[in-house]
C-alpha positions in Angstrom: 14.5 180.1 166.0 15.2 179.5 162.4 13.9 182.9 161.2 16.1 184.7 163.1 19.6 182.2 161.0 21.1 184.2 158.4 20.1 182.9 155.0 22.6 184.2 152.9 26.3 182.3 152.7 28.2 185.1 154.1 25.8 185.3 156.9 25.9 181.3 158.2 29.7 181.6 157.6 30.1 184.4 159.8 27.8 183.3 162.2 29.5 179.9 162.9 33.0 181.9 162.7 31.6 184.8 165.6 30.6 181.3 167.7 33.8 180.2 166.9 35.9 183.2 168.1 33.3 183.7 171.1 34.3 180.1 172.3 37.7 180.3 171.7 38.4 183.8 173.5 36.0 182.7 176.8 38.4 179.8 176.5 41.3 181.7 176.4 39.7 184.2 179.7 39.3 181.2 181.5 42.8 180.1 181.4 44.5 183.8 182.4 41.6 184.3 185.2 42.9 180.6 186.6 46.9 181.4 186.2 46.2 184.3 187.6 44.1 182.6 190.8 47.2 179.7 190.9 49.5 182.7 191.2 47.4 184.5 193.6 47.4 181.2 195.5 51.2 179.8 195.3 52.1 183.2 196.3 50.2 183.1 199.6 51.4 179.8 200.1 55.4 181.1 199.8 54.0 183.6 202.4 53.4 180.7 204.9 56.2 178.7 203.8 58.8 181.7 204.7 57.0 182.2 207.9 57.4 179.0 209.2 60.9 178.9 208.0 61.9 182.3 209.8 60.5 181.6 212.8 62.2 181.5 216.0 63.2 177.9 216.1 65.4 178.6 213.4 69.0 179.2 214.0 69.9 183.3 213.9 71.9 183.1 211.2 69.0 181.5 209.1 66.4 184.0 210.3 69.1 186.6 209.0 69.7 185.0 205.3 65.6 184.5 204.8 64.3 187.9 206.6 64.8 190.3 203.4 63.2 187.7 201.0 60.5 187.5 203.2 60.1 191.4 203.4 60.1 190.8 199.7 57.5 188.6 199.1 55.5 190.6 202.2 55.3 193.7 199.6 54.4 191.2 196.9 51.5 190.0 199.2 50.1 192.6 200.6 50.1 195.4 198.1 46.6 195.8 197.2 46.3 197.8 200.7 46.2 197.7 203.9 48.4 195.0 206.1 47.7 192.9 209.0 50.9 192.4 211.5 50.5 189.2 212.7 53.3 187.0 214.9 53.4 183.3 214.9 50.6 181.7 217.3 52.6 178.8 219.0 49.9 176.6 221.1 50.7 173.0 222.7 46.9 171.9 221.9 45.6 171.1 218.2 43.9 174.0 216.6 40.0 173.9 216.3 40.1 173.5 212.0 37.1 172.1 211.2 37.4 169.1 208.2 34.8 170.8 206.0 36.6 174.7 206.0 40.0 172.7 204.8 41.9 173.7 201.6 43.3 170.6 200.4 45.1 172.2 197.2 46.5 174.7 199.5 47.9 171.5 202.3 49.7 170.0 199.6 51.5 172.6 198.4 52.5 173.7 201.8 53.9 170.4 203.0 55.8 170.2 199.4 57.3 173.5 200.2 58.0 172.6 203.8 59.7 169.4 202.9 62.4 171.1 200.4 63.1 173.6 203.2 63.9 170.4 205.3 61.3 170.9 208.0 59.7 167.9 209.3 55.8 168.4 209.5 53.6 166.7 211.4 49.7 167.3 210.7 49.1 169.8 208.6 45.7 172.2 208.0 45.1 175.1 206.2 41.8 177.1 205.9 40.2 180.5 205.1 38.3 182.9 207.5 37.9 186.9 208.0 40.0 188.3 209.9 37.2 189.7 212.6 36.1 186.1 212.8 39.4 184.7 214.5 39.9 185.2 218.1 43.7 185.6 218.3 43.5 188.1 215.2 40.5 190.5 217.0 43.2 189.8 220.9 46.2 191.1 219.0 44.0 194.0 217.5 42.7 195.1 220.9 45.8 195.2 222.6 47.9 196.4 219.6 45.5 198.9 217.7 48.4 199.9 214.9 48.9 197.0 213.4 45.1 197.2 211.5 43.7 199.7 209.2 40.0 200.8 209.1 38.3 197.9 208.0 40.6 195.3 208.9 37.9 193.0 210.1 36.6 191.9 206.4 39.9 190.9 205.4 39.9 187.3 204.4 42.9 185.3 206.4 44.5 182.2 205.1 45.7 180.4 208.6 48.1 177.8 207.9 48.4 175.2 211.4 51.6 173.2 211.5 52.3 170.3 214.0 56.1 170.7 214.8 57.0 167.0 216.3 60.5 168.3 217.1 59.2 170.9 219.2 55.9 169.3 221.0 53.8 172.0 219.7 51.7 173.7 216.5 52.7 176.4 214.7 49.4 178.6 213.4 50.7 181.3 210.7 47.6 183.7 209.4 48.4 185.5 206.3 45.7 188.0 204.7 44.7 186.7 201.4 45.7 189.4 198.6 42.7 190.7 196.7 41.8 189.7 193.5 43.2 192.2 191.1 39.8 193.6 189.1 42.0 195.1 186.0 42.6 191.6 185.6 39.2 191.0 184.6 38.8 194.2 182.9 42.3 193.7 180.9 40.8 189.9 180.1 37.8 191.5 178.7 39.0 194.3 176.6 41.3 191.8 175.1 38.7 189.5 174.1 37.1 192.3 172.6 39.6 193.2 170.8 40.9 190.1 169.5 37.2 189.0 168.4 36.3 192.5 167.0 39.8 192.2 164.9 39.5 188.7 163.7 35.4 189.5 163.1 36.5 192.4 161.0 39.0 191.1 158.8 37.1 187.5 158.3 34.0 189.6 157.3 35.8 191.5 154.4 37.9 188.5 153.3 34.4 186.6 153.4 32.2 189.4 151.4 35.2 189.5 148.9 34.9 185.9 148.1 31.3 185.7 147.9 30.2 188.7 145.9 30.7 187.2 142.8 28.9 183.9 143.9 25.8 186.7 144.5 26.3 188.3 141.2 26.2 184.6 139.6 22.8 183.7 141.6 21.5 187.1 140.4 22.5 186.2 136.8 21.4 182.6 136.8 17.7 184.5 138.7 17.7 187.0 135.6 18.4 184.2 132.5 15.7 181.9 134.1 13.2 184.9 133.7 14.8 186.2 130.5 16.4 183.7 128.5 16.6 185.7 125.3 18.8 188.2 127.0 22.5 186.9 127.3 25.0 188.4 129.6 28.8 187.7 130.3 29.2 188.0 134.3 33.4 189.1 134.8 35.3 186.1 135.7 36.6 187.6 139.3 37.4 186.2 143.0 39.8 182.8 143.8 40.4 180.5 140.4 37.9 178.0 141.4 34.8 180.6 141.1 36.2 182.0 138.2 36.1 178.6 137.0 32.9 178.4 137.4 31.7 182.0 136.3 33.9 180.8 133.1 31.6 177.6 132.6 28.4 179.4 133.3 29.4 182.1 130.7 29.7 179.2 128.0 27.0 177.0 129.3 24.7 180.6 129.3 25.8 181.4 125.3 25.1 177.5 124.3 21.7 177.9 125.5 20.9 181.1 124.2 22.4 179.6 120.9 20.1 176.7 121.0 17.2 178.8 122.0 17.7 181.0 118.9 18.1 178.1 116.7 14.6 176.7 118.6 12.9 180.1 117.2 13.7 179.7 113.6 13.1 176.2 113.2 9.3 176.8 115.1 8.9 180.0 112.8 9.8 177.6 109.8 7.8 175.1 110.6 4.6 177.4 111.6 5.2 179.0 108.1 5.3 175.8 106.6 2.8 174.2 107.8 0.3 177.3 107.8 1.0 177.8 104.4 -0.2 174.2 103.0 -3.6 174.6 105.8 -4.4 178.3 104.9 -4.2 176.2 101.2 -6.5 173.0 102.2 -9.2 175.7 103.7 -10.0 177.3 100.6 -10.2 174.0 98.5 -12.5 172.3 100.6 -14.7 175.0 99.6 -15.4 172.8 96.6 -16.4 169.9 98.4 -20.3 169.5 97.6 -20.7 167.4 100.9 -21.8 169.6 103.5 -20.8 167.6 106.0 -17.6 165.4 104.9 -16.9 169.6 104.1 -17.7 170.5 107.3 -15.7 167.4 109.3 -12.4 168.7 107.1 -12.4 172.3 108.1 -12.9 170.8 111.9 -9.8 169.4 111.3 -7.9 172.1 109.8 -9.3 174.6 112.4 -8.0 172.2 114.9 -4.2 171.4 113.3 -4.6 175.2 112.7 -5.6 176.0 116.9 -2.9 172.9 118.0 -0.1 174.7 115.9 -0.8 178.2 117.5 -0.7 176.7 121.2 2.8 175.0 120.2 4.1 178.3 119.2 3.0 180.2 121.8 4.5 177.4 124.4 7.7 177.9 122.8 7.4 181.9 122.4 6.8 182.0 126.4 10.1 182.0 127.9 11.3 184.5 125.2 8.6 187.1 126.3 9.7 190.3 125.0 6.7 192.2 126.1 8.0 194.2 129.2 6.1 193.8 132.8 3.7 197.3 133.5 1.8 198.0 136.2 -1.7 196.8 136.1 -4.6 196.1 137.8 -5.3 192.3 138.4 -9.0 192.7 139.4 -10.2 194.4 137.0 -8.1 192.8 133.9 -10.0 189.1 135.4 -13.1 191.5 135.1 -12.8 191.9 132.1 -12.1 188.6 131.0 -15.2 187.5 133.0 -17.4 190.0 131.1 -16.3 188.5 127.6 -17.5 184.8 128.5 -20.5 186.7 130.0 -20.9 187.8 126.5 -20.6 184.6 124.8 -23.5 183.2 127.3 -21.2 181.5 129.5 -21.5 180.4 132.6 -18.9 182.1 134.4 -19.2 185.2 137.2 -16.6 187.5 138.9 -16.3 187.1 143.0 -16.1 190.3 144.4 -12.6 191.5 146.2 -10.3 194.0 146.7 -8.0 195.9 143.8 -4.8 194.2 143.6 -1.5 195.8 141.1 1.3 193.6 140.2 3.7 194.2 137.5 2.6 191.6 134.4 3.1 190.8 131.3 -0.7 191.3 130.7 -1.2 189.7 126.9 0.3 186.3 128.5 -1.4 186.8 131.8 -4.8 187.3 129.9 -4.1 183.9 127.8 -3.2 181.9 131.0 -6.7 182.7 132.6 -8.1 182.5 129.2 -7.3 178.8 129.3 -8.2 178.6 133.0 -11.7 179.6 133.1 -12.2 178.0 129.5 -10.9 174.5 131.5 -13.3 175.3 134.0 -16.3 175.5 132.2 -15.5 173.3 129.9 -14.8 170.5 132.7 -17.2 171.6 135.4 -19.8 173.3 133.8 -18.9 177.4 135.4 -16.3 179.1 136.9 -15.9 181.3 139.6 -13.1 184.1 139.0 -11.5 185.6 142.1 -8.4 187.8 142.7 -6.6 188.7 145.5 -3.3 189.4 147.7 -2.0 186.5 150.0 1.5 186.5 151.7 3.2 189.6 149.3 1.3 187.9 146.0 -1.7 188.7 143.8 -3.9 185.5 143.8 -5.9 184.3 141.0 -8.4 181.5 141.9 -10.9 180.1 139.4 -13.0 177.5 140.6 -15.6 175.1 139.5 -18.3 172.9 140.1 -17.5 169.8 138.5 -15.9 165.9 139.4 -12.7 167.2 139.8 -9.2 165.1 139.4 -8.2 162.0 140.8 -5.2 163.0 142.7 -2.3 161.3 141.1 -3.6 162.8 137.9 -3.5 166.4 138.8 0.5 166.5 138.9 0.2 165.4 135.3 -2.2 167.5 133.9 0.2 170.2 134.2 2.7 168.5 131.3 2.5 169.0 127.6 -0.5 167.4 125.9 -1.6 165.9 129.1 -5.8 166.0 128.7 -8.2 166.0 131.7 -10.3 163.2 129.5 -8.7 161.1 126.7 -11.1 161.5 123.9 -9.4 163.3 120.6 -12.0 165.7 120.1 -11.2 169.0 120.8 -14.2 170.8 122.1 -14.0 168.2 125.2 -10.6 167.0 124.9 -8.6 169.7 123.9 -5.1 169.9 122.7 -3.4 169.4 126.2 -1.5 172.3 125.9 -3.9 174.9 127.9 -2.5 173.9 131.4 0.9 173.7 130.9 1.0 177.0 128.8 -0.9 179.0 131.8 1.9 177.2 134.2 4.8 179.1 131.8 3.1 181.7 132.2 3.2 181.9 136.0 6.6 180.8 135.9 7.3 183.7 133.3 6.4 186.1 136.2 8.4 184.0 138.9 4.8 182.7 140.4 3.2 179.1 140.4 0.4 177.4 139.3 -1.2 174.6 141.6 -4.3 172.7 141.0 -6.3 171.3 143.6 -9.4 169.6 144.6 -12.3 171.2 147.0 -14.1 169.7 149.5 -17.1 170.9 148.4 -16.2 169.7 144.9 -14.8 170.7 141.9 -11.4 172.3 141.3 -9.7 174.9 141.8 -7.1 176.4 140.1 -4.6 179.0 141.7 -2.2 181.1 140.3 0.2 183.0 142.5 2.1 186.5 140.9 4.5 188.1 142.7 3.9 191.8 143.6 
């Protein structure tokens, strides 16, 4: 269910405002579909009211006054179609209403009506039937064939019975229930379209205007992670508060590209510096007439000299200037493979499909270079395999050694961390391999995760993407 949520701002934000809406209107039909089913109602009940008060108990002059407001409300009533002509049943004997058919809404609103008009009602029921369902409707039909139209007998009948005390008998008045009006419905409908299609509309634009230049600062902020060394000044647009912080990302993105720049000179200094004075110590130990105290010192210098290189190139990283091209992965870890093969080493090339990925291939090269040198270093070979996994070229290079204790491998991955703690660098290293292969996968927007197998050894993964 959560793949198919919008991901995006915009998207969530117009999601929960269309659920919003969508609510609101159905809320909205509801109430017009019942006013108009109360006025559908009251107005049959004025029906019954007037009939009861026109009828013939009532003096002449009464039935007179009230006879054109009942035409009135007749044409009111009835036109949907089609009329049903139907006198007042007057019966000494209780109508046959059974308890469960009663409309109690329908009782109360008829004895309230009844009551202002001054008549005095006894029992009072009220219920709905079809018309060809009620025996006194289908007599009066028979012997009077005008008063229904074709179809008569599916027309629903609201019979009102009313005990009259003052005159020892019931009154039953049936009035046909007025269809309900279907361009209600329809008008209901089209007006929630509307009104949500409007409101959708407008919040959408109002919405994209405001957060296009929170997308233009993500795809800033994306860009300077991956290329620091390139500064850009995103226009300060949309309400004050993201240009606020458009403004503060602007200064925040020139400090850091200041103090980057500043970070390149002093490492150049300090590499010329300190190459100068070790290029210097190299040649004068040439006069050292121990071979091996001579030896020992130019171990040294080779390693300050090696230490200083991987420090330079860890800072040099995330100011890559080399573009990304097109290349193939598989064969550029063949080829790597094939120089250790060279050298003697113990390390072979698993076979697997051609995956292309747009690298930076001189640090890509140097980040498996200091994989596969880890692995045989630390577990004696290494297996090199490449591949394509979930929109990503895969590099795996595995070994055969101890492995890691787990709570160490999270900490390999840091600056000078070693995988054993002697100071010599043929087994030690510098502690700079690891973390300089992890720049380099973040270079390229990828990872780098360590981890141990179950068969044993490690195995070291590095994840492009394509």
């Amino acid at each position: 269910m959560s793949r198919l949520l919008p991901k995006s701002l915009l998207g969530q934000v117009m999601l929960v405002l269309a659920i919003a809406l969508l609510l609101a209107q159905v809320i909205s039909a509801a109430l017009l579909f019942r006013a108009a089913e109360q006025r559908r109602e009251e107005a049959v009940i004025n029906a019954i009211a007037l009939r009861v008060v026109i009828a013939r108990e009532t003096p002449r002059a009464e039935r007179i006054r009230l006879r054109g407001e009942a035409r009135r409300a007749g044409r009111a009533l009835f036109n949907d179609g089609g009329r049903l002509r139907l006198p007042i049943e007057r019966r000494i004997d209780a109508p046959a209403i059974a308890r469960d058919d009663r409309i109690n809404r329908y009782e109360v609103r008829l004895r309230e009506l009844l009551e202002a008009q001054g008549i005095n009602a006894g029992n009072l029921a009220v219920t709905r039937k079809r018309a060809g369902d009620d025996l006194f409707v289908r007599e009066r039909v028979e012997r009077f064939p005008r008063i229904a139209q074709p179809g008569w007998e599916r027309r629903r009948l609201v019979i009102a019975a009313i005990e009259r005390p003052e005159f020892g008998r019931w009154q039953v008045v049936r009035v046909p229930e007025p269809e309900r009006d279907r361009g209600v419905l329809g008008g209901i409908l089209v007006q929630t379209l509307v009104i949500f299609a409007v409101l959708f509309a407008a919040m959408f634009f109002a919405l994209r205007r405001l957060t296009r230049p929170l997308a233009q600062l993500t795809s800033r902020l994306t860009d300077f992670a991956q290329r620091p060394g390139e500064t850009v000044l995103i226009e300060e647009t949309g309400p004050a508060d993201m240009r606020r912080l458009i403004a503060a990302h602007n200064a925040m993105e020139t400090r850091i590209a200041a103090l980057l720049d500043e970070k390149d000179v002093m490492l150049g200094a300090i590499g010329h510096d300190l190459k100068t004075p070790l290029a210097a110590l190299r040649v004068r130990i040439e006069n050292v007439p121990d071979d091996a105290q001579r030896a020992r010192m130019a171990d040294s210098i080779e390693e300050l000299t090696s230490s200083l290189d991987d420090i330079l190139n860890l800072a040099r990283v995330g100011r890559a200037t080399e573009p990304a091209e097109r290349t193939d992965c598989t064969a550029l870890a063949a080829s790597l493979v094939e120089e250790y093969e060279d050298m003697g080493e113990p390390v072979s090339m698993v076979d697997g499909a051609r995956v292309v990925a747009a690298v930076r291939v001189t640090w890509l090269r140097r980040a498996l270079r200091n994989l596969i040198g880890n692995a045989v270093r630390y577990g004696g070979s290494a297996q090199v395999s490449v591949a394509e996994e979930d929109g990503k070229a895969v590099f795996r290079i595995e070994d055969d050694g101890p492995g890691i204790d787990e709570e160490r491998i999270e900490g390999l991955l840091k600056p000078f961390a070693r995988g054993e703690t002697s100071r010599n660098r043929a087994t030690g290293g510098a502690g700079l391999g690891l973390t300089l292969a992890r720049a380099v996968a973040e270079l390229h927007g990828g990872t780098l995760t360590l981890a141990n197998r179950e068969t044993g050894g490690l195995s070291a993964e590095l994840r492009l993407p394509l």
